[in-house]
N, C-alpha and C positions, 0 to 999 in steps of 0.2 A: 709507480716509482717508489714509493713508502715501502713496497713488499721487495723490490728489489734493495734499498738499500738496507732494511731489517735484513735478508738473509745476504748479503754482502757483510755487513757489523757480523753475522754469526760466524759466517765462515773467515773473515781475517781472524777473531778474537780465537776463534778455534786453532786457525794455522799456527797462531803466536803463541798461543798456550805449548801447543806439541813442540815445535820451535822450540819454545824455554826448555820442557824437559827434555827433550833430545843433547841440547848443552848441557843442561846438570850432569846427565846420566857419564858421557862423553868425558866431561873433564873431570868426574868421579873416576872413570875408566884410565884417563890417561893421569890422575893423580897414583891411584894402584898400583898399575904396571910400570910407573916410573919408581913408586920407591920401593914398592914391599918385590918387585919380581927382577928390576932394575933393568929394565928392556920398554925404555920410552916407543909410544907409537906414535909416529910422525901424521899419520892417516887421522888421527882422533882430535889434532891439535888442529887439523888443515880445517877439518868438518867442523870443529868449533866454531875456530873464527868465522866459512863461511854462513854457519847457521847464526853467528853473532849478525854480520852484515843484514842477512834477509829479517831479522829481527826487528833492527833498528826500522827496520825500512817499513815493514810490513806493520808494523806497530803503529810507527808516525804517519803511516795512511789512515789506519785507524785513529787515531787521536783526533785530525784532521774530518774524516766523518762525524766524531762527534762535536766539532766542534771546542774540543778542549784545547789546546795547540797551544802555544804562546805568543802572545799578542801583547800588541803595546798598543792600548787603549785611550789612551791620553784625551787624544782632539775625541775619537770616537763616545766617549763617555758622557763630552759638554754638549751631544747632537744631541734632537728629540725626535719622534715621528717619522715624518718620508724623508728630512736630512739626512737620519740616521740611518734608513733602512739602505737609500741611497749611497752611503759610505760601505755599508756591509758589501752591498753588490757590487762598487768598484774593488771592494778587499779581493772579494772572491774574484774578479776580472784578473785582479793584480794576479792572485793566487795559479788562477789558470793561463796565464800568460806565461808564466816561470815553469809551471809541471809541462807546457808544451815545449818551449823552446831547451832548457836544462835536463828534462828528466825524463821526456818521451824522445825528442827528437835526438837529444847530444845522449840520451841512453841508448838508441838505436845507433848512433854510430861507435861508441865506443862498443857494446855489444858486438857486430859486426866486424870491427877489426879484430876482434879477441877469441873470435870462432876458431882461428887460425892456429891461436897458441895455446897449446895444454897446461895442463897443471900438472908440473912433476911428480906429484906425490900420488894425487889420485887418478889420472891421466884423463881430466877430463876436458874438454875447451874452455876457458875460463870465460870466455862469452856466454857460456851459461849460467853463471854465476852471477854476471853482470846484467842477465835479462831481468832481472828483478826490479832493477833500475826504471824502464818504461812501465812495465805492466806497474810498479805504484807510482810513476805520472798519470798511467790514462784511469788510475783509480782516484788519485786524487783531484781529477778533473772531474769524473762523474760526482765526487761528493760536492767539490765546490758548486757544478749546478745543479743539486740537488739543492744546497743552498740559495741557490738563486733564486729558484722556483719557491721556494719555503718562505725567503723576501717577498716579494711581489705578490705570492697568495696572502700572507699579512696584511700588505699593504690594502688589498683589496678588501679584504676582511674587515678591515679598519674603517675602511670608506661607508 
């Protein structure tokens, strides 16, 4: 499970990198041809923003593997030991509760109805655009129990 989630961290960290410079290059491209040729491209603005979205996304799947994410630590901080470890593993319950019902399942239906409707610019289903949506739920399920497992071998370790 360790070698799967090393080359899972390689490969988002990688997607997100290309991601980025795909946006720089793009809004480089549509700053140019907006002023110096004065013939804005509608196509560069659309593929920004959706390489913005898959960013965000693919990013904060990543974050979430590593464990970096934003958390409000408060109660979790005053635990020590198996309370503690116990708190993580309902976080990650909580965590995978919400990427199942929010972001796998309600990504698959809105996915699904949006198969239907194109995107005018670059004529593609914008359900595709929206499948990004599940595939980082069911990624950020497998981090969270990777997390799980990484608790509980702890705890055993401990013992």
């Amino acid at each position: 499970m360790k070698a799967l989630k090393k080359g899972l961290d390689r490969f988002l960290a990688g997607v997100c990198i290309i991601d980025f410079i795909v946006m720089v290059l793009l809004t480089v491209y549509q700053v140019v041809v907006r002023y110096v040729f004065k013939s804005p491209s509608s196509v560069s603005e659309v593929l920004t923003r959706y390489c913005f979205v898959w960013l965000i996304l693919l990013s904060a799947t990543y974050v979430f593997g590593q464990r970096d994410h934003i958390c409000i630590s408060f109660l979790k901080d005053k635990l020590e030991g198996s309370a503690r470890r116990t708190m993580d593993i309902v976080i990650e319950l909580v965590v995978i509760l919400f990427s199942v019902l929010v972001l796998v399942y309600g990504g698959i239906v809105i996915t699904t109805m949006n198969m239907l409707q194109y995107d005018s610019i670059l004529k593609i289903p914008t359900g595709t655009i929206y499948s990004i949506i599940p595939i980082s739920g069911v990624l950020i399920i497998f981090y969270s129990l990777y997390n799980i497992v990484e608790s509980l071998n702890q705890k055993e370790g401990g013992n």
